[in-house]
C-alpha positions, -999 to 999 in steps of 0.1 A, spaced: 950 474 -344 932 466 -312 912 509 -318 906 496 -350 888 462 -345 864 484 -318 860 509 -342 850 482 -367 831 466 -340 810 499 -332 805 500 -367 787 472 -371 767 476 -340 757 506 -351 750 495 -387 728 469 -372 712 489 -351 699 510 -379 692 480 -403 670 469 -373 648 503 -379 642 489 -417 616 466 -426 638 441 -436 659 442 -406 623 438 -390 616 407 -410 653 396 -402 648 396 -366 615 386 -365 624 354 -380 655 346 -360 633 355 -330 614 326 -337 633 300 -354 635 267 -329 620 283 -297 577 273 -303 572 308 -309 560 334 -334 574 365 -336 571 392 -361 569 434 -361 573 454 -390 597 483 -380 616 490 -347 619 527 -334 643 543 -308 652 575 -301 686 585 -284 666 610 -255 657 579 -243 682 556 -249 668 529 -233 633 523 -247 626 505 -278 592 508 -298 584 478 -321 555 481 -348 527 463 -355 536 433 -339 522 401 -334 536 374 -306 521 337 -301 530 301 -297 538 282 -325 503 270 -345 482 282 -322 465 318 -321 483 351 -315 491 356 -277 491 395 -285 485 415 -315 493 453 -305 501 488 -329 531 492 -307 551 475 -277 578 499 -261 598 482 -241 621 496 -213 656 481 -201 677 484 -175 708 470 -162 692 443 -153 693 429 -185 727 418 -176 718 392 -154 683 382 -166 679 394 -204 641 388 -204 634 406 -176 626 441 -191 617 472 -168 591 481 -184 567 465 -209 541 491 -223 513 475 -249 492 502 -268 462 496 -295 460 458 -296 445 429 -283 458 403 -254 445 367 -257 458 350 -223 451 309 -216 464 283 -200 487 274 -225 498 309 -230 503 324 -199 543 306 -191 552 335 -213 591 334 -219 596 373 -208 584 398 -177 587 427 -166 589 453 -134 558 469 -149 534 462 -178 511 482 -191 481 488 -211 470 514 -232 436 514 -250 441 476 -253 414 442 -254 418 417 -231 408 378 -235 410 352 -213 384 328 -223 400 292 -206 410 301 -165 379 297 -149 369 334 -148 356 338 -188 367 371 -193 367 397 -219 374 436 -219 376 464 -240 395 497 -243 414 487 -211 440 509 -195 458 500 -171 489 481 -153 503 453 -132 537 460 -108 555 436 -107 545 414 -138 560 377 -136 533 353 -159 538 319 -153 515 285 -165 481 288 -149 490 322 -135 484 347 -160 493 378 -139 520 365 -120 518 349 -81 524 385 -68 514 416 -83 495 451 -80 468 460 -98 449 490 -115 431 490 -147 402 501 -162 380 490 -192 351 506 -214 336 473 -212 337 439 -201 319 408 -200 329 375 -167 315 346 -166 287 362 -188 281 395 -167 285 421 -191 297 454 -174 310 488 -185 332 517 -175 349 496 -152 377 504 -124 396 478 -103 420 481 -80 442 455 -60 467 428 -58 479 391 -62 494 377 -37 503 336 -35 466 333 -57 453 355 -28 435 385 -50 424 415 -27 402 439 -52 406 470 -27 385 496 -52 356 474 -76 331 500 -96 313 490 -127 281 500 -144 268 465 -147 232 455 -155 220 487 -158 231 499 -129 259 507 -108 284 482 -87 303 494 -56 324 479 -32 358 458 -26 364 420 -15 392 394 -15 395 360 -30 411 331 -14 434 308 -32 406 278 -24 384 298 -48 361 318 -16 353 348 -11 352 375 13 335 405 9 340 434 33 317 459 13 296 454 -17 264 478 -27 247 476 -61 221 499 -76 193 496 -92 206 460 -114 185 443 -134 204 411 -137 192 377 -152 213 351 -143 221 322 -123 231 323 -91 270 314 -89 282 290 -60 312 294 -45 331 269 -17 326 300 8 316 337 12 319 356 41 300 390 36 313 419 59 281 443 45 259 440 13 237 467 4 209 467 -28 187 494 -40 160 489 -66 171 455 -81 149 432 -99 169 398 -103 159 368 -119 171 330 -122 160 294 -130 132 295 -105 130 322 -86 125 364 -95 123 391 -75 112 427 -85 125 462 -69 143 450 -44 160 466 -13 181 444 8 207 455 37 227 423 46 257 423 76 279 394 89 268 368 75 292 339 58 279 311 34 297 277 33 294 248 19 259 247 20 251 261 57 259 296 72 274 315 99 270 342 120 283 361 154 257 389 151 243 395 111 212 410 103 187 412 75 163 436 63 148 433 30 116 446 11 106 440 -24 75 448 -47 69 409 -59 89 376 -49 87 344 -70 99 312 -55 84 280 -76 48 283 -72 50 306 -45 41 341 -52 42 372 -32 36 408 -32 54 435 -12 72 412 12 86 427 43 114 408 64 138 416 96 160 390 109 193 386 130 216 358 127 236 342 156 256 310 166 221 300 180 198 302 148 176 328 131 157 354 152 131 364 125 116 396 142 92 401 108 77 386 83 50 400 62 36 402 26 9 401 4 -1 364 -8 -32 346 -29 -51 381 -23 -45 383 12 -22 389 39 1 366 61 26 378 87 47 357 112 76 365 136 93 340 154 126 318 162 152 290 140 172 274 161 196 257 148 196 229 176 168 209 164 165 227 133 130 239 150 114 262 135 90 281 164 66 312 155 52 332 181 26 350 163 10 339 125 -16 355 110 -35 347 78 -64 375 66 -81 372 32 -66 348 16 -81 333 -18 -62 303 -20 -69 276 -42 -43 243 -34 -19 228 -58 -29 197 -74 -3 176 -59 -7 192 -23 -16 157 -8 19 146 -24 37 174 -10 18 169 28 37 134 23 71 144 8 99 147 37 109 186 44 146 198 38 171 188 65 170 223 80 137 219 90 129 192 118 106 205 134 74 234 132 54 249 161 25 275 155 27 294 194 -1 311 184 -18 316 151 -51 331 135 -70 329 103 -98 357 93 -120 360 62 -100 333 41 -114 318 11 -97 281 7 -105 257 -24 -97 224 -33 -101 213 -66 -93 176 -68 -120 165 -94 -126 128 -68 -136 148 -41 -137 190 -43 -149 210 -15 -141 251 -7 -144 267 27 -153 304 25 -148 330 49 -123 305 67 -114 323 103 -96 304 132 -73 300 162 -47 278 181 -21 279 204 12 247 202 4 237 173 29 215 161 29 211 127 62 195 116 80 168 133 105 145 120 106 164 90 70 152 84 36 176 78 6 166 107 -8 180 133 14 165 162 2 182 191 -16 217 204 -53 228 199 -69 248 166 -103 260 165 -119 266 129 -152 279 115 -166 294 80 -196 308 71 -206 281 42 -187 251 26 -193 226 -3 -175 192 3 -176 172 -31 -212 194 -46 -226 192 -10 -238 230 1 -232 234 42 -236 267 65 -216 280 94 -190 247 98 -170 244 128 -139 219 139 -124 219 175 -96 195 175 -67 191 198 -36 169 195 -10 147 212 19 127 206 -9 94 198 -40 110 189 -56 142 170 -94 146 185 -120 164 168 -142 170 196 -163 190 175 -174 189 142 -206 202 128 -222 221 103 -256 229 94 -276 220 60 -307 234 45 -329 223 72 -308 204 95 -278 200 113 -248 176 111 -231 172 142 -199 144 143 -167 137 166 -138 118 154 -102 103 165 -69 98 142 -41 80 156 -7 94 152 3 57 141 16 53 104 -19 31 99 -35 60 109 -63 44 126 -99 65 124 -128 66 141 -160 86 138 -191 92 150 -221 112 135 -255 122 136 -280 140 114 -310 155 124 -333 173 97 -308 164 71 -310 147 39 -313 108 47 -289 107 13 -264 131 23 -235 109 23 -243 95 -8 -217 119 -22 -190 115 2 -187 80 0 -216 58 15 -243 44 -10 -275 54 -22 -300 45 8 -332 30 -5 -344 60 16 -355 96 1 -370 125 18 -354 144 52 -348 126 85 -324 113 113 -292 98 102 -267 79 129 -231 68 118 -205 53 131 -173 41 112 -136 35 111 -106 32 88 -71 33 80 -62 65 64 -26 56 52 -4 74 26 2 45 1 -29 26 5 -66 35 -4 -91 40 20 -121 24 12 -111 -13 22 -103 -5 55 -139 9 64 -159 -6 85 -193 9 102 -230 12 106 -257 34 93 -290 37 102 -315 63 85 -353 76 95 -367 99 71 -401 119 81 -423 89 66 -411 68 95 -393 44 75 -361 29 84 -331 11 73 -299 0 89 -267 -8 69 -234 -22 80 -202 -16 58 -177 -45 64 -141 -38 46 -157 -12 23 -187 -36 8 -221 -22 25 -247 -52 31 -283 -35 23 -306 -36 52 -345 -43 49 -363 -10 49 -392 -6 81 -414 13 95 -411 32 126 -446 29 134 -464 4 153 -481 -26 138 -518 -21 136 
């Protein structure tokens, strides 16, 4: 009885078995599949084949959670068992998806199955909602040992190898793609990274951290031509990063055939870090804002101590500036041996007296010129109150502080500057000069001059370094219109003709207050008639003076 209730038994195992191969053993098991555990199941046939008697092929199936899209969608799944099915049923040995499509989220991924190994064959890959937006096509590949689990799609621990025709992250599209790597406690190592990307190539291998940074220990890209954002992360440490004819563009900033070889060097949090980095880097065109350059050159090293910039030079406004110099990062000084400006055709930015005000960036406390020189610079200004253009600008100083307290000035050191001609508000001048040197209370101009048509202007002037900004001047005219400061702020003398003009004024040049108020002086004129007036300017309001006559009284 007992041989015949196993034979019976076989029987219907086996009859079963075959009725599983049908479609409507298919349907049958589809549907118990599914009924009361949130999922959808469904396949139309289900293959094996007694030379390997412990695969199973399913057809055309389509897996999900209940009401919400398809989880996978594939032409065939062969699965593999083994005797561990004993103690863990779900657990397969081997999971191999051909021809389909694999839609992983969040609320997919603490899928009710694994498996030792899962694999993909010709399949796409979505995973639109974990922070890494991505999507690929025609991917082959597989992940040993494969253990998904909510907010881990691939499993805690895992090796990796796949490759895909095409893929789009974080909306970087790339193609014939090969990765390498593994998973370890939301640790991902990517040992082997290669991707035609941008239209260009993408080299290199790096690690993730669980806190979402990055380390990369080798990373060169060829010839890219990427438009895009720059992504922030909380950290990367980069071992060596090479680029080779990249152009690059984002919000406010391009840059155009660019070479860059970067070592040791790790960004965090907003600062950086270094033992012993380097830079070098050369492009065709950089664009930063408003600033524009051509063919910039730069060599730097990093260390704990700052930023040794050993060169600096590009193309700018149609001339040429170069620079070499220290950062350190006690002080956040910024110190430049040698600056050099030649040829420049610069005309300043409307604003620029807002921006001479506006506080610089925390990493920049302090600026010192050691040394710098100007030659053969063309500078306008073209503030419709008060225009004015130097041309053929040249010049020297030595210590010239520029920045202090995060503030523009001239703090301390000396500068020497002269041009061949100048118009200051529709006034023509030859050859003018300033000598001026600077200390922690005062900036004197101990020379200030410039000649006109037939005469000569000759002046010296104080500025305190106080926040009133206290002025004083003193000038004096000889063979020069007796009207000449008519256009730069003094009123029309009931004078015309050449002659001698004597001024001295002061006044409170302050950043959020006008000027004019604050003036006080004297003027006195002679023309070449002998006549003569003298006019005193109390709080900006001139009192007109009786015009005489030099010569005596007959």
């Amino acid at each position: 009885l007992i041989l015949w209730l196993l034979v019976a038994l076989l029987l219907v195992i086996i009859g079963a078995w075959f009725l599983l191969q049908t479609h409507w053993g298919a349907r049958q098991a589809s549907a118990w599949l599914s009924n009361g555990t949130g999922w959808q199941v469904s396949f139309d046939e289900m293959e094996h084949d007694f030379s390997s008697p412990l695969h199973v092929q399913l057809r055309n199936v389509t897996f999900g959670r209940e009401g919400k899209p398809a989880t996978l969608v594939a032409k065939t799944v062969d699965i593999g068992f083994s005797t561990r099915q004993f103690s863990d049923p779900l657990h397969a040995d081997e999971i191999v998806l051909n021809d389909g499509t694999l839609n992983l989220s969040p609320h997919s991924a603490d899928l009710p199955f694994a498996a030792d190994r899962l694999m993909l064959r010709n399949m796409a890959f979505n995973s639109p909602e974990t922070g890494w937006a991505l999507s690929a096509q025609r991917v082959t590949g597989g992940v040993s040992p494969w253990t998904p689990e909510a907010g881990n799609v691939l499993g805690k621990t895992a090796q990796i190898q796949m490759s895909a025709g095409s893929m789009t992250l974080n909306g970087v599209e790339a193609s014939n793609v090969l990765i390498q790597g593994k998973i370890d406690q939301g640790e991902v190592t990517l040992s082997t990274l290669g991707a035609d990307v941008a239209r260009g190539t993408l080299t290199g291998n790096a690690k993730r951290s669980a806190d979402g940074s990055w380390r990369v220990d080798n990373l060169q890209l060829n010839e890219i031509r990427l438009q895009s954002p720059l992504t922030t992360v909380p950290s990367l440490q980069i071992g060596r990063l090479d680029i080779t004819d990249a152009r690059l563009q984002g919000p406010d900033w391009a840059v155009t055939d660019l070479d860059l070889s970067l070592r040791n060097l790790t960004l965090s949090h907003g600062g950086w870090q270094s033992e012993d980095g380097t830079l070098s880097m050369n492009a065709s065109e950089f664009i930063y804002g408003s600033l524009h350059l051509f063919d910039p050159i730069l060599n730097a090293e990093f260390s704990p101590q700052g930023i040794a910039l050993r060169q600096f030079s590009s193309r700018w406004e149609g001339g040429m500036v170069r620079t070499s110099g220290n950062w350190l990062r006690a002080g956040n000084a910024l110190v430049l041996d040698d600056t050099a400006f030649a040829g420049l055709e610069y005309t300043l930015p409307a604003n620029w007296k807002q921006l001479w005000m506006t506080p610089l960036p925390a990493w920049l406390q302090s600026l010192t010129l050691k040394k710098f020189s100007a030659s053969r610079n063309l500078i306008i200004d073209i503030d419709p109150d008060f225009p004015w253009q130097l041309t053929t600008l040249d010049g020297y100083g030595a210590n010239l502080t520029l920045v202090t307290d995060h503030k523009w000035g001239v703090w301390s050191g000396s500068a020497n500057l002269n041009a061949a001609a100048a118009t200051f508000n529709r006034v023509d001048v030859r050859r003018p000069s300033l000598a001026l040197t600077a200390n922690s209370s005062t900036v004197n101009i101990s020379e200030l001059s410039a000649f006109t048509e037939k005469g000569i202007l000759e002046a010296t002037a104080s500025v305190s370094q106080t926040p009133q900004r206290q002025t004083h001047i003193s000038l004096n005219g000889r063979g020069v219109p007796v009207n000449i400061l008519q256009q730069w702020g003094w009123p029309e003398l009931p004078l015309t003709g050449d002659g001698n003009i004597q001024l001295t004024a002061s006044g409170d040049i302050q950043a959020n207050a006008p000027l004019k108020p604050t003036v006080s002086g004297q003027l006195h004129a002679v023309n070449a008639a002998k006549q003569q007036v003298t006019q005193t300017m109390n709080a900006g309001v001139v009192s007109s003076g009786e015009v005489t006559s030099t010569e005596p009284v007959q």
